[in-house]
Steps between C-alpha positions, in 0.01 A plus 500: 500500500607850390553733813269778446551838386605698794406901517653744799245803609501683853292354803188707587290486743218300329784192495502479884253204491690296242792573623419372865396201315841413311729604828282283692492196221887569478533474885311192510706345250861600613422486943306198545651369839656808558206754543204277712255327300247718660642821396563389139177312493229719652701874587734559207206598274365741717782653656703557133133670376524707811845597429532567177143717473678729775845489330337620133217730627794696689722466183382841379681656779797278493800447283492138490369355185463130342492312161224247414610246209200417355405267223330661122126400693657765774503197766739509790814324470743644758581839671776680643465777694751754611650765748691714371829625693410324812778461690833747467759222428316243321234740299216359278296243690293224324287428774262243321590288198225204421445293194214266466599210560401292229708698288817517705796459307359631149686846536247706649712577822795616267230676272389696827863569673607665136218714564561590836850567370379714202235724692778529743750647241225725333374666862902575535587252764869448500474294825576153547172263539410212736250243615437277844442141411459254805758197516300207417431636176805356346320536143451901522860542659648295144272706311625858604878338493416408162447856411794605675395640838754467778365302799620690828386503856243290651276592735106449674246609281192784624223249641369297176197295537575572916832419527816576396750323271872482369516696195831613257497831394585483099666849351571584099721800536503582202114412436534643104681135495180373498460641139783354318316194370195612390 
């Protein structure tokens, strides 16, 4: 099977619900036996809706932004969503990255961070630009590495699903490295 056609546009406010969906979908998928059953299975859903109708209604006044990839029928295939110069030393922080996860693997992820690296270079950004990703997920870390990020320090994540967890802090400094491939 052909992977589909993939198209980038900006997150809105009106993809709150779909994207709750996906993150929650992708959670399930990727933190079985590491978030409870019970969370993934009858909170996740609920709390992600929650979350991200707050985080896009207040995007108006806010300078974080995201990228839907969407297939040509405009359905949701994966998100990113970004803060821009976050943190003084590390800069640019992707603080969500999901694909669905059927289609994991077919180049959506890379077709999303070379957007996050493009809208980065047109808004100016000069910065270097990182991401959290939690230790069991072996399969994200290799991804990133694969597109050259630099895995530094580890440390406990912000509460996730009501606890917290290992996660590596991966860094492009030179994010426009992202690009070269294209």
């Amino acid at each position: 099977m052909a992977p589909p056609a993939v198209t980038l546009r900006p997150m809105t406010p009106a993809d709150a619900d779909a994207v709750a969906a996906l993150h929650a979908a992708s959670w399930r998928s990727a933190y079985r036996g590491v978030f409870t059953d019970h969370y993934l299975d009858h909170e996740a859903d609920a709390e992600r809706r929650q979350a991200w109708r707050a985080r896009l209604q207040a995007g108006a006044t806010s300078p974080d932004w995201g990228l839907i990839a969407a297939d040509a029928a405009g359905h949701l295939l994966g998100f990113a969503y970004v803060m821009p110069d976050r943190d003084p030393a590390w800069g640019d922080y992707i603080d969500n990255l999901h694909v669905a996860p059927e289609l994991r693997g077919g180049g959506i992820g890379r077709r999303l961070m070379r957007g996050v690296a493009a809208q980065l270079q047109r808004d100016g950004s000069t910065r270097p630009l990182y991401l959290w990703v939690l230790d069991v997920n072996t399969a994200a870390r290799g991804f990133y590495e694969g597109l050259g990020a630099e895995v530094t320090d580890r440390q406990l994540s912000e509460p996730l699903a009501g606890q917290q967890h290992p996660v590596w802090r991966c860094v492009w400094r030179r994010p426009t490295a992202l690009l070269g491939d294209a």
